[in-house]
VOGU-3710 file (C-alpha; in Angstrom, 3 decimals, decimal comma):
1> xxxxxxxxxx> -87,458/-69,214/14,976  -88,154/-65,028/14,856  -89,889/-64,075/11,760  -88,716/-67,200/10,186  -85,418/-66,299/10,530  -82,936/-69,733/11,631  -81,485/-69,770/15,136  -79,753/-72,196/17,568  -82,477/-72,916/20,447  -81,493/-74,474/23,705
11> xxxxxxxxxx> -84,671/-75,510/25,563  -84,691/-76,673/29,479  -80,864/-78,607/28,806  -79,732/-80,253/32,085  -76,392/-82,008/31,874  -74,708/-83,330/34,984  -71,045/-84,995/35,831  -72,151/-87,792/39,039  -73,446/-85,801/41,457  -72,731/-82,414/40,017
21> xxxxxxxxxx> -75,078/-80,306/38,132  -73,174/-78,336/35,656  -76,634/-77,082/33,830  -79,911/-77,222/35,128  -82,954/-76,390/32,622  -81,342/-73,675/31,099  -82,319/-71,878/27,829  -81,058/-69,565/25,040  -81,595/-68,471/21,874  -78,697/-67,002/19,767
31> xxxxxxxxxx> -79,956/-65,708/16,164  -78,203/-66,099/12,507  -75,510/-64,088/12,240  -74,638/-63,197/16,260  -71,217/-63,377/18,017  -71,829/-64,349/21,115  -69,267/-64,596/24,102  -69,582/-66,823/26,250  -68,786/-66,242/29,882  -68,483/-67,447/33,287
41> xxxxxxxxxx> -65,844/-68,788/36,071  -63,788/-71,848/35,107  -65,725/-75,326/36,031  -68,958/-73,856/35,489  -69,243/-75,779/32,561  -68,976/-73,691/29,138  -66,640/-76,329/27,053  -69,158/-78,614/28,083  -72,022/-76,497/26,395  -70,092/-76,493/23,149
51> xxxxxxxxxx> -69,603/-80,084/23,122  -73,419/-80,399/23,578  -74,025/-78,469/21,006  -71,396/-80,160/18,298  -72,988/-83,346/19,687  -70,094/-84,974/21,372  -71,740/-85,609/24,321  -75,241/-85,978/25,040  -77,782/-84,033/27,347  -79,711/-85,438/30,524
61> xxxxxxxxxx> -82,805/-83,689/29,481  -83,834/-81,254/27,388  -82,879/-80,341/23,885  -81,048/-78,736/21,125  -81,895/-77,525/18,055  -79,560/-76,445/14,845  -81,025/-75,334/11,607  -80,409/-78,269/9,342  -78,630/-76,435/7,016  -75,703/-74,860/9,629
71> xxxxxxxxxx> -72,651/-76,926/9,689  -71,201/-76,532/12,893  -67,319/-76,126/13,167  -65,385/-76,284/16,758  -62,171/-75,700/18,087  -60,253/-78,963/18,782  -57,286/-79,999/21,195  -55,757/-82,174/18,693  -52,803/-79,953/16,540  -52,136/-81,171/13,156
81> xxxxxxxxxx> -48,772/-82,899/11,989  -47,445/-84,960/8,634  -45,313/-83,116/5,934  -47,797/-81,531/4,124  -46,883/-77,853/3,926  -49,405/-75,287/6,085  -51,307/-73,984/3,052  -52,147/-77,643/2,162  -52,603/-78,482/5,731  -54,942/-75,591/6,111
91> xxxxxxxxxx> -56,984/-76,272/2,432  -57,143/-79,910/3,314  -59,878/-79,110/6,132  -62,158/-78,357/3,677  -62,635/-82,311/2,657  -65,679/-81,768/0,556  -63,193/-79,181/-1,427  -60,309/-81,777/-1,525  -62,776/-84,417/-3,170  -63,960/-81,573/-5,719
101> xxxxxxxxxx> -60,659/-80,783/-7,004  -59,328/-84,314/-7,310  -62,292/-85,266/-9,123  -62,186/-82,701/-11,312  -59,232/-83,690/-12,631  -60,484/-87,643/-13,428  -64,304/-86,883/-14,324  -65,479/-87,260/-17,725  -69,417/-87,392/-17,781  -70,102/-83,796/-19,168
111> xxxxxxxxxx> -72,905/-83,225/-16,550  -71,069/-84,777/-13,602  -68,611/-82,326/-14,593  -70,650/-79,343/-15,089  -71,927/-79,988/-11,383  -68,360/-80,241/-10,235  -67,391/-76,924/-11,637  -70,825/-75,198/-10,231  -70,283/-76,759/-6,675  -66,681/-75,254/-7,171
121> xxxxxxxxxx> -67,856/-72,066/-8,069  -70,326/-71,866/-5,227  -67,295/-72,814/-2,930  -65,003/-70,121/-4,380  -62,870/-72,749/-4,852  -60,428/-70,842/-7,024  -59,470/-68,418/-4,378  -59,287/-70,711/-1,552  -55,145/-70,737/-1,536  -55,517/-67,286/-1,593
131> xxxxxxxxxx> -58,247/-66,755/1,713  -56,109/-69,802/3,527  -52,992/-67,982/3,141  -54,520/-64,736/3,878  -55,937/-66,690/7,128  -52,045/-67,858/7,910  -50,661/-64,616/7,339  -53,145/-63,164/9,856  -52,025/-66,077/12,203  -48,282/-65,126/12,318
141> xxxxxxxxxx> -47,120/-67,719/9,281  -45,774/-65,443/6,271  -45,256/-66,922/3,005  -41,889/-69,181/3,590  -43,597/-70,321/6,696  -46,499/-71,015/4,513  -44,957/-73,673/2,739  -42,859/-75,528/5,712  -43,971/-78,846/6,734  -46,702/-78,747/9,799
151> xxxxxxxxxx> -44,283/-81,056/11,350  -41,628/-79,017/11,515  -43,501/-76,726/14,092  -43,797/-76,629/17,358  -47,448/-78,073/19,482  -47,994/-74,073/20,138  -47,730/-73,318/16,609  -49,619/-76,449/14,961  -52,662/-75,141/16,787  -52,561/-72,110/15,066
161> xxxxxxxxxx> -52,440/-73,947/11,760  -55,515/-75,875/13,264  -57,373/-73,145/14,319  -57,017/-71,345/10,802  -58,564/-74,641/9,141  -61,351/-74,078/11,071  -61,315/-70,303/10,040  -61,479/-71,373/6,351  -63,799/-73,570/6,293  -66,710/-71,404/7,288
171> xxxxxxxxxx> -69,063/-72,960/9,172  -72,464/-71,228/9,472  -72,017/-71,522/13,486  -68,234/-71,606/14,932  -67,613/-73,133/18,264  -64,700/-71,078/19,744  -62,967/-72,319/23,058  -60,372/-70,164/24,211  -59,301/-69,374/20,722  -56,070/-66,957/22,020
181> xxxxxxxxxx> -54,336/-69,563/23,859  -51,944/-70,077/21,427  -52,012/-66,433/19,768  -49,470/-63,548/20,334  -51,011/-59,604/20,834  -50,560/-59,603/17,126  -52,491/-62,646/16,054  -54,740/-61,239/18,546  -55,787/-58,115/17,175  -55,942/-59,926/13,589
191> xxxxxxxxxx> -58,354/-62,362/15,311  -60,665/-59,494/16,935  -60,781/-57,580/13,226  -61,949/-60,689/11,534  -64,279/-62,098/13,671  -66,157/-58,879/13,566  -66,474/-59,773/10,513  -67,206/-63,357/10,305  -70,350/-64,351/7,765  -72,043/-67,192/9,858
201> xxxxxxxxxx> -73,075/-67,222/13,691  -70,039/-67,253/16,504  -70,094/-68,836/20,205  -67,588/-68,643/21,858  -65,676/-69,282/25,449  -62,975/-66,709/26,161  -61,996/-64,418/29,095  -59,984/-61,864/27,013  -61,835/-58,686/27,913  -60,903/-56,726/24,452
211> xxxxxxxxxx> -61,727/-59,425/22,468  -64,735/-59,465/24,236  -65,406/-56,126/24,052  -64,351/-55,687/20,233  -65,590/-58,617/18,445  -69,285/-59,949/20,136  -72,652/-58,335/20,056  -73,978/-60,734/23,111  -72,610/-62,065/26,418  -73,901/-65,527/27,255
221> xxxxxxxxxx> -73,123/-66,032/31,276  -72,851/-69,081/32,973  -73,433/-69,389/36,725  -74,400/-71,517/39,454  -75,835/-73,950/36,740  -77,927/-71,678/35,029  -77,563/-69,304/31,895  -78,499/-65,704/31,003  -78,430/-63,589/28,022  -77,071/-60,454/27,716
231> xxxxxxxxxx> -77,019/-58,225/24,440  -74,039/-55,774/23,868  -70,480/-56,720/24,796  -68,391/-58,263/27,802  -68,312/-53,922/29,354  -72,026/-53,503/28,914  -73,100/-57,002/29,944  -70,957/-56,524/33,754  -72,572/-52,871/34,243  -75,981/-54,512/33,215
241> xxxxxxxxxx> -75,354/-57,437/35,598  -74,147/-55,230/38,757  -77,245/-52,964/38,223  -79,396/-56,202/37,945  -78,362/-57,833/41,036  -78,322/-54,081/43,044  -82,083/-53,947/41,843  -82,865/-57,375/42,998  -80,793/-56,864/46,589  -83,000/-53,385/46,628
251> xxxxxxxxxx> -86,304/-55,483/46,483  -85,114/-58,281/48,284  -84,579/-56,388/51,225  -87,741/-54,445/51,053  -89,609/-57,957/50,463  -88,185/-59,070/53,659  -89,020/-56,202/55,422  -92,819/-56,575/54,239  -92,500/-60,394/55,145  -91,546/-58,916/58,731
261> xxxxxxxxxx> -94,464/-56,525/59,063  -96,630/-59,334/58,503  -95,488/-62,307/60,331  -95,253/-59,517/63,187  -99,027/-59,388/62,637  -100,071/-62,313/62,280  -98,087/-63,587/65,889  -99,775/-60,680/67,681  -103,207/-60,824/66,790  -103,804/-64,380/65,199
271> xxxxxxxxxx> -105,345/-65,848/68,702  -107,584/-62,933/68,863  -111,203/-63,430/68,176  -111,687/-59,781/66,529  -108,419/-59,835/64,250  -108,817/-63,562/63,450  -110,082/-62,548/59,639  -107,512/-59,849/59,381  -104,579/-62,028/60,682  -105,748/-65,019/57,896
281> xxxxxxxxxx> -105,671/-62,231/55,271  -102,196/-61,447/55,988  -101,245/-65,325/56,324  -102,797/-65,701/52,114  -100,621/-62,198/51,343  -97,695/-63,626/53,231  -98,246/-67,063/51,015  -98,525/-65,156/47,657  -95,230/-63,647/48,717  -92,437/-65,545/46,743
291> xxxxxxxxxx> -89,415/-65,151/48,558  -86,685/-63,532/45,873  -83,664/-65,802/45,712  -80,118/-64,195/47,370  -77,296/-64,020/44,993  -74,557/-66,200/45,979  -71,647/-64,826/44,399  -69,279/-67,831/43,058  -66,197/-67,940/45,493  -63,502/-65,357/44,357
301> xxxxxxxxxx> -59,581/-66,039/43,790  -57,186/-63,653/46,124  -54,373/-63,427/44,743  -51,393/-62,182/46,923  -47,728/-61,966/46,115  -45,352/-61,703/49,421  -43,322/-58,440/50,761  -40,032/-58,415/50,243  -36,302/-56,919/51,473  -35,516/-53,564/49,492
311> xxxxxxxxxx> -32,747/-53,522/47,134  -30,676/-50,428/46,037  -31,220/-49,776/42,702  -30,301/-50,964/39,652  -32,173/-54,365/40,129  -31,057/-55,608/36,923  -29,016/-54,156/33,987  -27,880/-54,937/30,570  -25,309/-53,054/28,781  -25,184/-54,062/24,716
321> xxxxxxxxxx> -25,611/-57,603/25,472  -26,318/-59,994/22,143  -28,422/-63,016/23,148  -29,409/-66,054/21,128  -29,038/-69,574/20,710  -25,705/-71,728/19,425  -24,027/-69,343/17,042  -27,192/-67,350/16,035  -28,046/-63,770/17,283  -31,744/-63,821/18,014
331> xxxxxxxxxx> -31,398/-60,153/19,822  -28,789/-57,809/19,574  -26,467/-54,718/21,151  -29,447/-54,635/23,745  -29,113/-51,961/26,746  -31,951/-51,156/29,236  -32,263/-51,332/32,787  -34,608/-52,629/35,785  -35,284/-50,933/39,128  -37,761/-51,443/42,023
341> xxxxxxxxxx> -41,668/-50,887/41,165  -40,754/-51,017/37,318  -43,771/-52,114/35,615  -42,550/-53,841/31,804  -45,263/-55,489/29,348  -43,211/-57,050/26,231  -44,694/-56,067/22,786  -43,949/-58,111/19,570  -44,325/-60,648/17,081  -44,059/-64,043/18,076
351> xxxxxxxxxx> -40,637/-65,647/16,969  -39,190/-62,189/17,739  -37,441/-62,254/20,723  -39,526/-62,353/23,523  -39,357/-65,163/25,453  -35,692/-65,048/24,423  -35,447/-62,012/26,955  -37,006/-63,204/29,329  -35,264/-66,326/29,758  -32,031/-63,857/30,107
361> xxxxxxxxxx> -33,226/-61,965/32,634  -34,201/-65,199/34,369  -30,808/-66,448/34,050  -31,775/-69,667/32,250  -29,854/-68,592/28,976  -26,656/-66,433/29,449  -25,368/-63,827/26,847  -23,181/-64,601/24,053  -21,602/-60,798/24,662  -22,087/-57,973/26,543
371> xxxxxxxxxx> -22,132/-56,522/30,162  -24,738/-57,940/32,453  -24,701/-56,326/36,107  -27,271/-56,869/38,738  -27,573/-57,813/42,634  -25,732/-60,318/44,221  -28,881/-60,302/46,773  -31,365/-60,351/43,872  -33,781/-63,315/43,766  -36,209/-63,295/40,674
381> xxxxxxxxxx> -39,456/-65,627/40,135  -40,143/-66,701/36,240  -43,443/-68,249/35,118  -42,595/-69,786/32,200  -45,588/-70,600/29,371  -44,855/-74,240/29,585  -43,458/-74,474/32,958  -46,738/-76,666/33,661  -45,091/-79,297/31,674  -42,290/-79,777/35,022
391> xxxxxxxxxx> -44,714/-80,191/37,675  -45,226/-84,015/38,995  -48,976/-84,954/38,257  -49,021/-87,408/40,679  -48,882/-85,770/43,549  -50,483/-83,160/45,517  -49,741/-79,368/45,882  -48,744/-79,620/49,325  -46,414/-82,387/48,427  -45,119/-80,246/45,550
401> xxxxxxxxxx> -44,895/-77,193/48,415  -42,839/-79,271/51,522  -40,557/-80,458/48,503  -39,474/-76,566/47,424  -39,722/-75,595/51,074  -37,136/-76,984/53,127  -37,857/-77,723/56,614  -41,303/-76,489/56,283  -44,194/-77,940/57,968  -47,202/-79,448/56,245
411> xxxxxxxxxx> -48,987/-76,124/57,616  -46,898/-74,037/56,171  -47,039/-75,187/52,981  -51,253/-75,010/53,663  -51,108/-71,528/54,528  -49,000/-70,488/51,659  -51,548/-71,896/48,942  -53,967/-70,442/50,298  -52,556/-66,875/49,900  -52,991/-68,541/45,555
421> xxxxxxxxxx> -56,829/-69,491/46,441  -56,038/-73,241/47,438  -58,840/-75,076/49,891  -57,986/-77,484/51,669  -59,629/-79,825/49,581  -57,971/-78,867/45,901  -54,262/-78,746/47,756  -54,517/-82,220/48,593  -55,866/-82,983/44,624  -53,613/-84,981/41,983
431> xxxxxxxxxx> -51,929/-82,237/39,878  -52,894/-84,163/37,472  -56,700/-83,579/37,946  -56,595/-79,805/38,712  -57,505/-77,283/36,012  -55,264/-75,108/33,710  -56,111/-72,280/35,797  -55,229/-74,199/39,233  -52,217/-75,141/37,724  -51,090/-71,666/37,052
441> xxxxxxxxxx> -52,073/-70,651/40,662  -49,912/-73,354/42,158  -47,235/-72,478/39,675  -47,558/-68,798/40,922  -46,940/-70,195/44,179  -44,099/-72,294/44,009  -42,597/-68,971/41,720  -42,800/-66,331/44,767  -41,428/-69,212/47,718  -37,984/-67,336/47,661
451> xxxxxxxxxx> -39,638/-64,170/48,085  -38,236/-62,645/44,518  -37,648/-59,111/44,087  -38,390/-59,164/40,143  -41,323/-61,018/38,832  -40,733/-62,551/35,508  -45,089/-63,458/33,608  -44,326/-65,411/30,645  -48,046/-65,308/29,390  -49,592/-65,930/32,746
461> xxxxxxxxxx> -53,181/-65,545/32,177  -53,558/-68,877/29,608  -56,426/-70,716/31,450  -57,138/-68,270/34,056  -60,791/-66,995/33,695  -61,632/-63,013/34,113  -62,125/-62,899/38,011  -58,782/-64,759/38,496  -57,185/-62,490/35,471  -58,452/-58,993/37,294
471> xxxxxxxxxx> -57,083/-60,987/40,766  -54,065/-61,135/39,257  -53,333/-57,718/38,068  -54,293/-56,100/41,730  -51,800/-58,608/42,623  -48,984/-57,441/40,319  -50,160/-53,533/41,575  -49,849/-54,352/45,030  -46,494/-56,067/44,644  -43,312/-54,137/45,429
481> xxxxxxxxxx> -40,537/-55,098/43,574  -39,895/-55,297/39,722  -42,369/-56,976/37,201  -41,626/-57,808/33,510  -44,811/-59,690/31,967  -45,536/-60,927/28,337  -49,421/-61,823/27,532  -51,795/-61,513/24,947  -54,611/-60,431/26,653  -54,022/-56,192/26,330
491> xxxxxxxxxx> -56,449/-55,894/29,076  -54,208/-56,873/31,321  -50,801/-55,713/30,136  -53,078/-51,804/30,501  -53,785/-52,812/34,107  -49,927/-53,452/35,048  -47,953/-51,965/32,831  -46,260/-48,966/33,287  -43,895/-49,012/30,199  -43,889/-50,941/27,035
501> xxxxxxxxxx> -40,552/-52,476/25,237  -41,078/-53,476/21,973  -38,754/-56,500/20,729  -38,753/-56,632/17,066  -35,969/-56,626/13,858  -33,494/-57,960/16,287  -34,120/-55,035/19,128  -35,431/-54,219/21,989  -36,377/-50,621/22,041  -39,327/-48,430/24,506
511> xxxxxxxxxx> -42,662/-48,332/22,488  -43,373/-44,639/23,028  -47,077/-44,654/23,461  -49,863/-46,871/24,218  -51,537/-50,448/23,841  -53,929/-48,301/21,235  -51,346/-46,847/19,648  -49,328/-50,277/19,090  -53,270/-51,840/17,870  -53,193/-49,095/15,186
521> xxxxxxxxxx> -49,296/-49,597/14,305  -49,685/-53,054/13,811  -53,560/-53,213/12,114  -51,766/-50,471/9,522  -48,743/-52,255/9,407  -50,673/-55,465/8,060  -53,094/-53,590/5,933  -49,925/-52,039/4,090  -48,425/-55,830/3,632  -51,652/-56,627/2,705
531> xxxxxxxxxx> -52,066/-53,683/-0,562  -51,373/-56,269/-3,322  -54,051/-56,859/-6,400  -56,462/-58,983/-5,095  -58,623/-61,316/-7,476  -61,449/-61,853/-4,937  -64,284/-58,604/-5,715  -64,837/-56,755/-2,651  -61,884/-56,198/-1,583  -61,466/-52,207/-2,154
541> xxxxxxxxxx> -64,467/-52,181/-0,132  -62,859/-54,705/2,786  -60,079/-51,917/2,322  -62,086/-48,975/2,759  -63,693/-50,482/5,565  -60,538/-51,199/7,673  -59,301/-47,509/6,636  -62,327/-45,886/8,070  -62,252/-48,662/11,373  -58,400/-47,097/11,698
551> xxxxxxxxxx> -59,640/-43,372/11,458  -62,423/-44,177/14,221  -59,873/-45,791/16,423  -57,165/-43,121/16,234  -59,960/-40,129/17,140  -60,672/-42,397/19,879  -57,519/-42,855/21,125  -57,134/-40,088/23,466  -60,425/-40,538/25,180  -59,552/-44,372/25,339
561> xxxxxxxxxx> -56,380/-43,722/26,668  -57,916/-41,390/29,466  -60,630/-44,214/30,199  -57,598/-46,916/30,894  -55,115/-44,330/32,727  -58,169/-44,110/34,865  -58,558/-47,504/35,320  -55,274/-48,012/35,999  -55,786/-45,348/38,709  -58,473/-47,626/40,220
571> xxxxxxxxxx> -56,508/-50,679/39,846  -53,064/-49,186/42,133  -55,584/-47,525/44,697  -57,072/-51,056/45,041  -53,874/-52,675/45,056  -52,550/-49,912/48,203  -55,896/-50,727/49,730  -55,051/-54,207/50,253  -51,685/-53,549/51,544  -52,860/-51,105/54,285
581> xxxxxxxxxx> -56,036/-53,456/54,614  -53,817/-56,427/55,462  -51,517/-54,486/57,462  -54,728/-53,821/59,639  -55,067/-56,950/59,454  -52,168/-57,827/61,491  -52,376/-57,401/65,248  -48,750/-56,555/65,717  -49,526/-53,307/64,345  -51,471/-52,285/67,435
591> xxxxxxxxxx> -48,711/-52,249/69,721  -47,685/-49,329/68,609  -50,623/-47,260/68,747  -49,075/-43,974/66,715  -48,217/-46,341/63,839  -51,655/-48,076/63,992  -53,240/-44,344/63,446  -51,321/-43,454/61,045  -52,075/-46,887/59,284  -55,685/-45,826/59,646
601> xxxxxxxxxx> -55,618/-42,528/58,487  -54,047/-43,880/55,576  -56,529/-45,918/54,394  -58,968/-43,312/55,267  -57,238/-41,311/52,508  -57,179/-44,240/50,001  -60,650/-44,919/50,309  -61,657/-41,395/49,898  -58,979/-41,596/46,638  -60,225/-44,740/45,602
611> xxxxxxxxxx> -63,932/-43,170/45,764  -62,865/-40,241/43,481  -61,572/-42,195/41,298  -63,992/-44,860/40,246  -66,477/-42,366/39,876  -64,177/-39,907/37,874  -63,821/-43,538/35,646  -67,324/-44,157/34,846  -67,727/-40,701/33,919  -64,932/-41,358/31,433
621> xxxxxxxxxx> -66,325/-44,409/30,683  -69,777/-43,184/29,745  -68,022/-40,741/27,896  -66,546/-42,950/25,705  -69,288/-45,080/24,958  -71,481/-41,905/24,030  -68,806/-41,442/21,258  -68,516/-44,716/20,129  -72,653/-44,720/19,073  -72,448/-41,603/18,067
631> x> -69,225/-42,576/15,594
//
């Protein structure tokens, strides 16, 4: 403990799976009260930290320590069910409050029920429907929904009711892995506001950069078995990192210059009688010279979608087309348009429409009315949220590859994973026993076989950690045909999208502005629903505080939106880097020697662009932060 204050203390832990060290001696301390993130590629072992810490599993060596008065809560795979409506579902995780209540309704010892009522009061009891349904509402569940059986939901859906039990209950440290998953942008941005928030002490796994940015004070980083600290949020904790491991390159090499100098020395003049005491003195220096460790960078996912065969334009095209399901109109009198390079994030509620769409345009639900043109040469690749659910566990990737790819070799099929960051190894692994994230790849894979001229992202970053995520996006800028995608993670719909449709009331309509301007729409769309009399004391001050959170977010707005068009600069240089860098890269270009210069003085140009750019971003970026200390 600091100044007797109560922490959670991990002291030389070492946990290993057979052979494979996942953590080796590492340590932390994370103080009362902290949100910590907690980062690092997938595998490297950060759901298996929080189920060392909850005690699920135990450690090889070392220790952990909880303040004996923290209960810990922690995310769990298992999604509630039974008829109990959601606001019972959701006050029923609370079983200490359950008992309470029942009892006081059969106790009749006048001091047993005087200590009922104070535990009850110290609980809050008496405004626990109205925090779990606040919780629900946040969660996408209004107040009809509220009171629907959990069973009559979806698996998607139930783990939103599971995750808000958790959120009730309180516990003084919450164990958070992946929490967005199952979350739309909406539930999102409710999520980020209150766990800035949040009373007790947060960890939690998550590769959502904004959430990450908006709603931790700490980064905890896992890599190559071992664990750093790093205060300040996901933005300041990669500049701190790439500075750190510049610095240590910096001294490495000047280290192993110095250990030059002197071995050089020593081999020149050690046999000599009259620098025999000068070459041991160097041999002692050389020995109290600790070599400093290279930085082996974890291996990095390149993801690459293929070329394709132009199209004239329109790709796609709707002209007031009703969609829905049976004899119900989810979406209605809809008219917009798709054309090559069109770059589409989806905006809305879920249970709005979204999905809905997207299976149109995929051409697994037709339209009840309406005009629907597009190419008869059109071919269109859909990643579909649960499309994991279709694969065949039981066999390999390149199994799963020669079956889509007729008269394909086994080589083929090789070389195609591997453009979706497939070793040899993993594509001849069980599906079964792959990761989410190596699931999505392959499913990325199998998606672009035909070559499609209109990608179709159904939330395509579940289980994908940050490196993959950013991958992905350079990806989707380098591509050259049409890309519609729907994900929570704003981060990434800023890095791809060009324009934003907004499906909601029935519509489909352009969302004339940005992903800050829709945060700000939607937080003061939900503190309007939300301007009821409220029991609970504190709240005008809970309302004042989200007011004055709104004002500082829309006078940051332009500067943020200046800091992500500049990013999104970056990120379509870098994309038309790797274009020209892997048409380089081919050595049929150098048969025509004209076109090979040309190639080269093109990326000449883009490098020089790409230069001007990132620097004209961190300038914007250092901006930014300036303001948001100074607000």
């Amino acid at each position: 403990m600091v100044n007797g204050a109560p922490m959670l203390r991990i002291d030389n832990l070492t946990y290993r799976i057979g052979p494979r060290v996942l953590l080796e001696e590492v340590n932390a301390s994370i103080n009362a009260g902290d949100r910590v993130g907690l980062v690092g590629r997938n595998g490297t072992g950060k759901t298996t930290l929080l189920r060392l810490i909850c005690g699920d599993i135990g450690p090889e060596s070392g220790a952990i320590e909880v303040p004996r008065r923290w209960r810990i809560g922690i995310t769990r795979q298992e999604a509630p069910g039974g008829e109990k409506s959601l606001i019972d579902t959701v006050l029923a995780f609370d079983a200490e409050l359950v008992s309470l209540m029942a009892e006081s309704e059969t106790a009749t010892d006048p001091y047993r029920i005087a200590e009922i009522h104070t535990r009850l009061a110290d609980k809050d009891a008496y405004s626990a429907p109205s925090r779990a349904a606040s919780i629900l509402s946040g969660l996408g569940f209004d107040e009809a929904a509220q009171q629907r059986p959990c069973s009559s939901y979806s698996g998607g859906w139930r783990m939103r009711v599971a995750l808000a039990g958790l959120l009730f209950t309180q516990p003084e440290l919450l164990l958070l892995d992946e929490p967005t998953n199952h979350l739309d942008l909406e539930a999102t941005l409710w999520l980020e506001e209150y766990l800035k928030h949040y009373p007790g002490t947060i960890l939690m796994v998550s590769h959502d950069r904004d959430l990450l940015n908006r709603a931790v004070n700490a980064i905890l980083h896992l890599e190559n078995a071992k664990m750093t600290l790093y205060q300040g949020n996901y933005d300041r904790f990669e500049s701190t990192r790439r500075m750190q491991l510049e610095q240590n390159e910096k001294l490495r090499a000047k280290q192993m210059a110095r250990r030059a100098e002197l071995e050089g020395f020593i081999a020149r003049f050690r046999a000599k009688a009259s620098k025999a005491k000068q070459a041991q003195s160097r041999i002692k220096m050389l020995e109290r010279l600790q070599p400093i460790a290279e930085h082996h960078e974890e291996a990095s996912i390149d993801l690459r979608f293929p070329e394709i065969d132009g199209l004239a334009p329109p790709l796609y095209a709707l002209n007031h087309v009703n969609i829905g399901y049976g004899d119900r109109v989810v979406l209605h009198n809809i008219s917009l348009r798709l054309d090559n390079e069109d770059r589409i994030g989806i905006l809305g509620a879920n249970g709005n429409g979204k999905s809905t769409l997207v299976k149109l345009l995929a051409g697994r639900l037709a339209p009840m009315s309406g005009d629907v043109s597009r190419s008869s040469k059109l071919r269109i690749g859909y990643f579909a949220q649960h499309q994991a659910d279709e694969l065949d566990l039981s066999v390999t990737p390149v199994v799963e590859m020669m079956r889509r790819l007729e008269k394909a070799s086994e080589q083929q099929a090789r070389n195609h994973l591997g453009r979706f960051g497939f070793t040899q190894q993993r594509s001849q692994t069980q599906i079964g026993k792959l990761s989410g994230g190596e699931k999505a790849r392959l499913l990325f894979a199998l998606m672009t076989l035909s070559k499609p001229h209109i990608l179709l992202l159904d939330e395509p970053t579940n289980h994908l950690d940050m490196d993959t995520r950013e991958s992905l996006a350079q990806a989707i800028n380098a591509f050259e045909g049409a890309v519609v995608i729907i994900s929570h993670d704003p981060s990434v719909i800023e890095m791809t999208a060009d324009r934003l449709w907004l499906v909601e009331d029935g519509k489909v309509t352009n969302f004339e502005g940005d992903l800050d301007d829709y945060r700000t729409r939607t937080l003061q769309a939900r503190d309007k629903a939300s301007e009821k009399p409220q029991a609970q004391s504190g709240e005008d001050d809970r309302k004042a505080q989200r007011q004055k959170s709104a004002e500082r977010r829309q006078n940051l707005a332009p500067l943020k939106k200046k800091v992500d068009q500049a990013a999104a600069k970056v990120t379509r240089l870098e994309g038309e880097k790797a274009k020209l860098a892997a048409k380089l890269a081919d050595p049929k270009l150098y048969a025509d020697a004209a076109k090979a210069l040309e190639v080269q003085k093109e990326m000449g140009r883009i490098e020089k662009d790409l230069s001007d750019a990132e620097e004209a971003w961190m300038a914007l970026e250092g901006e930014l932060e300036q303001a948001e200390n100074a607000a």
